[in-house]
GUTOR-608464 format. One record per residue (C-alpha): x, y, z; residue in one letter. Coordinates in steps of 0.02 Angstrom, whole numbers, plus 50000, padded with zeros to 5 digits. Layout:
// residues N
XYZA/...
***
This chain:
// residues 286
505564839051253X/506604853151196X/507964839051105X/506324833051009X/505664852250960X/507574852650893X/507324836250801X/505914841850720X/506424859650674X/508104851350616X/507134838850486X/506334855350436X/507664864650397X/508474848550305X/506874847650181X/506664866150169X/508254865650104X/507904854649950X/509524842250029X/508474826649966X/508094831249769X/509114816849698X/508444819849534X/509444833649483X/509204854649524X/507994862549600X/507044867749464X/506434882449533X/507754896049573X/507254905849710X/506874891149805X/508784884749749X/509424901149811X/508664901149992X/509404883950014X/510954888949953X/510814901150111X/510154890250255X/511704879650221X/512764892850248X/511804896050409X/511844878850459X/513714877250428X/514044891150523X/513054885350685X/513884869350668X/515634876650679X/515184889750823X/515294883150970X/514974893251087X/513194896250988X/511834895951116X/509994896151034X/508974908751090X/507284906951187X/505844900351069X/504874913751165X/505654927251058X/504724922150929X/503154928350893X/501534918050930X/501034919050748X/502584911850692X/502884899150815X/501094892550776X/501594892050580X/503114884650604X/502304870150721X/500834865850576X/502344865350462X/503324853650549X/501614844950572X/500974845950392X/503114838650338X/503434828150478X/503114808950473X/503884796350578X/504134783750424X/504864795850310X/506324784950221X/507134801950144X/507614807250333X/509394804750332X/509964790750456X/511204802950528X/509684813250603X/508864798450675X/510474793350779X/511194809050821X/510254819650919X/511554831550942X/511724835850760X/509744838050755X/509894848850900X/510994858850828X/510094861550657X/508694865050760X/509614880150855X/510364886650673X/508534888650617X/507964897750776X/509554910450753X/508964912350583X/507204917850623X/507554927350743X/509134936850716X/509124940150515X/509024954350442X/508154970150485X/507674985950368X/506604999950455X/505455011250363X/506375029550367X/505215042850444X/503965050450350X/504505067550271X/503225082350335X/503715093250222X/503165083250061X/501525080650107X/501675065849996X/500045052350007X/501235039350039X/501985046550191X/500315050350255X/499635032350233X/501165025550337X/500725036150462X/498865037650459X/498155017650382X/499445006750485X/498484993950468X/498524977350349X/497934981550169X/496834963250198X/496344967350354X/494504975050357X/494324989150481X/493225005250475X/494735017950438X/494345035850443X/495435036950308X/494935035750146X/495895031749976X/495065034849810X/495225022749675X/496675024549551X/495395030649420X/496095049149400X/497555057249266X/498455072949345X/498125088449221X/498665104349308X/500255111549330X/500365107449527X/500345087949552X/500405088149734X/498815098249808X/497785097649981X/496515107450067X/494715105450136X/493265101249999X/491955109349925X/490725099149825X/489625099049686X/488505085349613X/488115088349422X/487855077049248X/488575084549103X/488115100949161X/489445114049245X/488355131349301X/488865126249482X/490735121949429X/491075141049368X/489925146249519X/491045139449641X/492565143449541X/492045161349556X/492065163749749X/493765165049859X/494465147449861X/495425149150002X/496405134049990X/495215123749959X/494925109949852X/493275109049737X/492685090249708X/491555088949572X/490495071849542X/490055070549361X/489435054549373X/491035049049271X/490255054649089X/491515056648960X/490235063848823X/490725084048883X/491925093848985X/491455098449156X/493155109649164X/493915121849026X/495415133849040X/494325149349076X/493555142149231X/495225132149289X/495985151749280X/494635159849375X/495155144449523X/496805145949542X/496645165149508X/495245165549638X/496485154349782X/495735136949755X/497195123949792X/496545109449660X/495075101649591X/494395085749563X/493235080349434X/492545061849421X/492225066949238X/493195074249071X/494055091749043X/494745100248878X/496135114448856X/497325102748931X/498525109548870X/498485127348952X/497775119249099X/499415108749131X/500335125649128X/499205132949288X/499945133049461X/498495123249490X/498015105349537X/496905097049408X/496425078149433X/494945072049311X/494615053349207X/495065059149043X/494735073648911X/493455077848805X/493545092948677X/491605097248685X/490825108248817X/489545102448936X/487545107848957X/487025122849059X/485245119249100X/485345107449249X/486415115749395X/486335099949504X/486925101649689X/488285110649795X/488965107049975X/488095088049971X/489245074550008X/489725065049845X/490125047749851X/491295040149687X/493055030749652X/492665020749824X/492635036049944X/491415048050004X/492025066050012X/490855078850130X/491035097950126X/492295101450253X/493425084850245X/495165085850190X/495885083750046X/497725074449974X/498095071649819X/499975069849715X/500505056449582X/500055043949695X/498295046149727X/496915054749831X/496625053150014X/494905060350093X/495085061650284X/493845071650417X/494845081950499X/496695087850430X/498125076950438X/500045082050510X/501545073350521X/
***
């Protein structure tokens, strides 16, 4: 049994190695450049030894199930480009075989450094905090916002715990909010992503950062850019807009707001940097 697994992981290795294009090149060069390397593994395993393959066990079950329908999907007993050699000498076969097992199991290995706590950075935070797949579907408590926003203030990297408002091309609840003690906290404004006014001027982004508030967020348009990129504050909105918004239609404060693929409640927490936004429920450490 185990001379015919080596048999068949031997032929595999052979054709994954583009030894029977007769034709000319490989025409396709990474392809030509990862043969170029199994033969160098296979030449080496050939002249070792004292090589001993180890256990097929090591490998994972995922990959020894993928590398079984391979050798099932290449395979056939009637294939005339199997060379002659393989079919007589099961000891060469068994030792291609064993090369091809070293090489999945003892290549190389990189390691993701440690997250830096200090940074705060998104990215670091993700590693840690969405391990999982990006194609696997799971119900993450983590949220990450759409790449929809442009950073405008003069502090790219910002966190803290929200404070909403809901509003359409009107900002009374914007300056209201702006007014009060931030306290670190981040004020997420939905606009309901109109880019016909400014939900956000320099006079108001002044009385926030001036009044503690860490950032703000506006799924909507600005204007005064310009000064605005030269506050200690964070500023992330879709785009700018030189005229002012409305005043007669405060909308809603402290609601949850839902936009850019997240939903943000008063009281979640708050990431943002260059990268994007993260929205989680409770606060996140490294």
């Amino acid at each position: 049994m185990g001379k015919q697994w080596a048999y068949c992981v031997g032929i595999l290795l052979l054709k994954s190695c583009s030894l029977f294009y007769v034709g000319g090149p490989d025409p396709h060069e990474e392809e030509r450049d990862r043969a170029a390397s199994d033969a160098a593994i296979v030449k080496q395993a050939l002249d070792d030894d004292k090589y001993r393959p180890p256990s097929p066990f090591y490998l994972s079950s995922a990959r020894k199930k993928y590398v079984g329908t391979r050798i099932q999907d290449i395979l056939h007993p009637t294939d005339h480009k199997i060379p002659q050699m393989l079919r007589t000498n099961s000891s060469t076969a068994n030792r291609l075989g064993h090369s091809l097992f070293r090489a999945m199991t003892t290549g190389p290995k990189t390691s993701t450094p440690p997250p830096d706590a200090s940074r705060g950075a998104t990215a670091d935070l993700c590693d840690v905090f969405v391990p999982d797949p990006v194609d696997l579907i799971t119900d993450a408590p983590v949220q990450i916002a759409e790449p929809i926003f442009k950073d405008f203030g003069g502090n790219i990297r910002f966190s803290g715990q929200a404070a909403t408002v809901r509003c359409f091309e009107n900002n009374p609840l914007v300056r209201a909010a702006l007014e009060e003690q931030g306290k670190g906290r981040v004020l997420v404004v939905d606009g309901g992503a109109s880019k016909r006014c400014a939900l956000l001027g320099d006079n108001i982004a002044e009385m926030g950062y001036k009044n503690g508030w860490s950032g703000i967020i506006i799924n909507g348009c600005i204007r005064d850019s310009q000064d605005i990129e030269k506050m200690p504050l964070g500023v992330k909105a879709l785009a700018t807009y030189p005229l002012k918004s409305s005043k007669r239609d405060k909308g809603l404060r402290d609601v949850p707001v839902n936009f850019a693929g997240v939903t943000v409640r008063p009281g979640d927490w708050i990431y943002a940097d260059k990268d994007g936004i993260l929205v989680a429920p409770h606060e996140l450490k490294l």
